[in-house]
N, C-alpha and C positions, 0 to 999 in steps of 0.2 A: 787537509792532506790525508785524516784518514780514508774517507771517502774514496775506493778508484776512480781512478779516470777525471774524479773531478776540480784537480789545480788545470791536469793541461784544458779540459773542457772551459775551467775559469778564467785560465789567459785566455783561449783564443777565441772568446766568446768576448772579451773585454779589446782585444785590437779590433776583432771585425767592428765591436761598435765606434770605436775609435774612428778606424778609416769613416764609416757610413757619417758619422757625425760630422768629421770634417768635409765633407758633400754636401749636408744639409746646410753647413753655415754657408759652405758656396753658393748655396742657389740650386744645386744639381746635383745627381744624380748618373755618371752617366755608364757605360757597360766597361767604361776602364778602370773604374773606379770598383767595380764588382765584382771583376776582375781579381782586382788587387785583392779584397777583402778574401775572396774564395782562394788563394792563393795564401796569403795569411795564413786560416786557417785551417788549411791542408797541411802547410809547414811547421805549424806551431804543433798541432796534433800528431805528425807524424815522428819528427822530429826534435821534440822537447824533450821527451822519457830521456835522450842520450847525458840532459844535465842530473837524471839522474842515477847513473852510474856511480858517479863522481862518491857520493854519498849509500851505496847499496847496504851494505855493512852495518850502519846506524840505524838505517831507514827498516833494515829489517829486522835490530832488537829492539828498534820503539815499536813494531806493531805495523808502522806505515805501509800500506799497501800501493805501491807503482808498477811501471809495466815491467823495469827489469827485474823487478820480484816476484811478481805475481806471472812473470813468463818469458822470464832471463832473459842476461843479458844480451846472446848472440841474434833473438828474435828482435829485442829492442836498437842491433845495429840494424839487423837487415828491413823491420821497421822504416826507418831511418834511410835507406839507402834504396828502397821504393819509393818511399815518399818524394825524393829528389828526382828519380828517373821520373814519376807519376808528375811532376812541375814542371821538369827541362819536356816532358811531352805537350802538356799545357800551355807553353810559350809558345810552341809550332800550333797548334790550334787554335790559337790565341792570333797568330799570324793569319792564319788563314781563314777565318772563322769570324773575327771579333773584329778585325780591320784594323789591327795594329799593324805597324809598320816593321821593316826587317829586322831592327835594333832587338827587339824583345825576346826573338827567339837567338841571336847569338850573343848577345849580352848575357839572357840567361841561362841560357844553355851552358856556359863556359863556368857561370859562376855556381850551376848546379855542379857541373862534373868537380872544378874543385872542392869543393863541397863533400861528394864521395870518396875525392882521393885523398884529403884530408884523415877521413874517417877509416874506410876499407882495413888499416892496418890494426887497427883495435881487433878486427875480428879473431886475425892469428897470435892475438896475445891476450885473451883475456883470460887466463889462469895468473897471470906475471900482475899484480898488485902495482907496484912500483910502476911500472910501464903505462898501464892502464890510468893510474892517477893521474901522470902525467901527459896523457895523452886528450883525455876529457879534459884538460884545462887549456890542452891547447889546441884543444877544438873548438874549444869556446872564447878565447881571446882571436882566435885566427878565424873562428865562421861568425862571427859577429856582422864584421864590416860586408862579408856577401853575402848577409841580407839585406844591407843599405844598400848593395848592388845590384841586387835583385828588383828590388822596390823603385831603383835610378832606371834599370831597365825597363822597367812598366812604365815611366815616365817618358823617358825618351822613346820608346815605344808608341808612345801615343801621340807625340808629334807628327804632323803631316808634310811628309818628305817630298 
C-alpha cells in the first residue's frame, strides 16, 4: 500500500487473471470472457480508490499514499463516476461490436446508473465526516451485489437469443 496505484493495480490485475484462468480450465477463451476481464479492470481501477475514502484520515498520518490523497477526494468520486458512465458505454459496444445480445447493455446500463446514483450524493457532502462515513459504507454494502449484476449481465448477455 505504500506504493501508489499499486493495491488497485494488484486487485485488478489479480481478477483479470482470475476470470482468464477460469477460461483456460474451460477449454476457451472466448471475446465474452475478455470482455468481462476488461470490464473488471476498468471497474476495479476506476472505482476502488472510493473504499478508500472510508479510511483517508489514517491513511494519510501512516504515510499511505492513495488516489484520494494524493488527488482528493472529489477527483476520486468523479474518478468513479466516469468510470461507470465509460462501462454503461461499453455494454452498448459490447452490444453492438462484440455480438452480445440486448441483455448486456440494459442489464448494465441500469446497474451502472445505480451505481452513480448511489454515489453522486457524497460529492455534496464531503466536508460532513459523519455523512461521508456513512455513506462509503453504504456504498459498499449496497454496490457490492451490482457488480454480481453486472457480471450476471455479461452472462446472460452472451446467451443467444
Amino acid at each position: 500500500q505504500r506504493i501508489f496505484l499499486m493495491k488497485q493495480v494488484t486487485v485488478a490485475v489479480g481478477g483479470g487473471i482470475a476470470c482468464l484462468s477460469a477460461g483456460l480450465a474451460a477449454g476457451t477463451i472466448t471475446i465474452q470472457l475478455l470482455y468481462l476481464t476488461g470490464l473488471f479492470l476498468l471497474l476495479i481501477m476506476g472505482s476502488h480508490p472510493l473504499v478508500d475514502l472510508r479510511d483517508i484520515d489514517s491513511d494519510r498520518m501512516d504515510g499511505v499514499k492513495t488516489i484520494p490523497i494524493v488527488w482528493g477526494p472529489r477527483f476520486t468520486i468523479r474518478l468513479a463516476l466516469t468510470t461507470f458512465t465509460a462501462a454503461a458505454a461499453t455494454t452498448w459496444i459490447g452490444f453492438y461490436g462484440l455480438g452480445f445480445n440486448i441483455a448486456l447493455p440494459i442489464i448494465g446500463t441500469i446497474a451502472l446508473i445505480a451505481f452513480a446514483y448511489m454515489m453522486y450524493p457524497l460529492l455534496g457532502h464531503l466536508s460532513e465526516y459523519e455523512y461521508h462515513e456513512y455513506s462509503v459504507k453504504k456504498l459498499y454494502t449496497r454496490g457490492l451485489p451490482l457488480y454480481f449484476i453486472l457480471q450476471i449481465a455479461v452472462l446472460v448477455g452472451s446467451l443467444p437469443l
